[in-house]
C-alpha positions in Angstrom: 334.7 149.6 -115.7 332.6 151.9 -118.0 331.1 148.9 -119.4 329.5 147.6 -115.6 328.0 150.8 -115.0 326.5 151.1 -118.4 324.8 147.5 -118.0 323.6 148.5 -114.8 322.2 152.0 -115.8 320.3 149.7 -118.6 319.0 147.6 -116.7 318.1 150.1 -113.9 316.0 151.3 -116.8 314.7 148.0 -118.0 313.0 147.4 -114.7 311.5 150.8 -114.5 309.6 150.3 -118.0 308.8 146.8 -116.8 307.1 148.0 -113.8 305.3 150.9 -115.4 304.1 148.7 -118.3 302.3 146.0 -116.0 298.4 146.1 -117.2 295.7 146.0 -114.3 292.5 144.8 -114.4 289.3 145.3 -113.1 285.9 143.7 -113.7 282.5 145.9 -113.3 279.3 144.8 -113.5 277.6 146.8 -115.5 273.4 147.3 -115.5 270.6 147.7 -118.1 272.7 145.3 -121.1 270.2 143.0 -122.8 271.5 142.3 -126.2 274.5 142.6 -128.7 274.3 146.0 -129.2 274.7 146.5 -125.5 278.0 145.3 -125.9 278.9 146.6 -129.1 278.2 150.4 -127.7 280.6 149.1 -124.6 283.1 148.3 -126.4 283.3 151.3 -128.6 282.9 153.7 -125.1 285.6 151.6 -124.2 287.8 151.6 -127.7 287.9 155.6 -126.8 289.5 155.5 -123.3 293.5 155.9 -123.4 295.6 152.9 -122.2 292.3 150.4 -122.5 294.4 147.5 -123.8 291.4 144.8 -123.9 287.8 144.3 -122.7 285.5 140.9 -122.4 281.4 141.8 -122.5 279.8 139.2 -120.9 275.8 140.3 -121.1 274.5 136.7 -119.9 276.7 137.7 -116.5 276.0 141.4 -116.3 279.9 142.3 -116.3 282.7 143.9 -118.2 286.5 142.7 -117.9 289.1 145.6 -118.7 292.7 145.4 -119.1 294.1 148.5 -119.2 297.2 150.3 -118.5 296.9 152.4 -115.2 300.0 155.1 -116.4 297.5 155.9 -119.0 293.7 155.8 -116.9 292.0 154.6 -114.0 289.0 152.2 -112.5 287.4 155.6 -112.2 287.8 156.2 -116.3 286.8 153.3 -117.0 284.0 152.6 -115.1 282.6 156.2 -116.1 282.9 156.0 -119.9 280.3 152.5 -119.5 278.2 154.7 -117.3 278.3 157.8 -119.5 277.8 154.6 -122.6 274.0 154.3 -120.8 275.2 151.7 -119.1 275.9 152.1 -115.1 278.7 150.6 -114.2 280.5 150.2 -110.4 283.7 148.0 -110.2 283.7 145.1 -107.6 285.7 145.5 -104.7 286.6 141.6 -104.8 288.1 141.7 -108.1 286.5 139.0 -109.9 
């Protein structure tokens, strides 16, 4: 009987990490990038913001693609370290 309630207690807990460890995304589009340094200083502003897991720079399209753990930061977070980077940044409402 001890056993049951044990499995169940673990995976009780399983689920929980599981849930708090799915990654969001968001994709901003981001103003005033013309070249490969723009993107270089984006991803370093970006290297620096807790629970940023990956980012796509796409300067032909104007936009930035974070995945990022939201137990750790927020659209807010990210969006203002590009801004604070030089480069304003607003996240689209869409998603995509």
């Amino acid at each position: 009987m001890r056993s049951k309630g044990f499995v169940g207690l673990m995976l009780s807990l399983w689920v929980g990490v599981a849930a708090a460890a799915a990654p969001k995304q968001v994709v901003l589009d981001v103003e005033n990038m013309t070249c490969a340094a723009c993107s270089i200083t984006i991803g370093k502003a970006l290297d620096k913001v807790p629970g940023v897991t990956g980012k796509q720079v796409d300067a032909d399209a104007a936009t930035v693609t974070v995945t990022f753990d939201p137990a750790q930061t927020s659209v807010t977070a990210v969006a203002r370290a590009v801004t604070e980077a030089g480069f304003p940044a607003k996240a689209r409402t869409d998603g995509g």
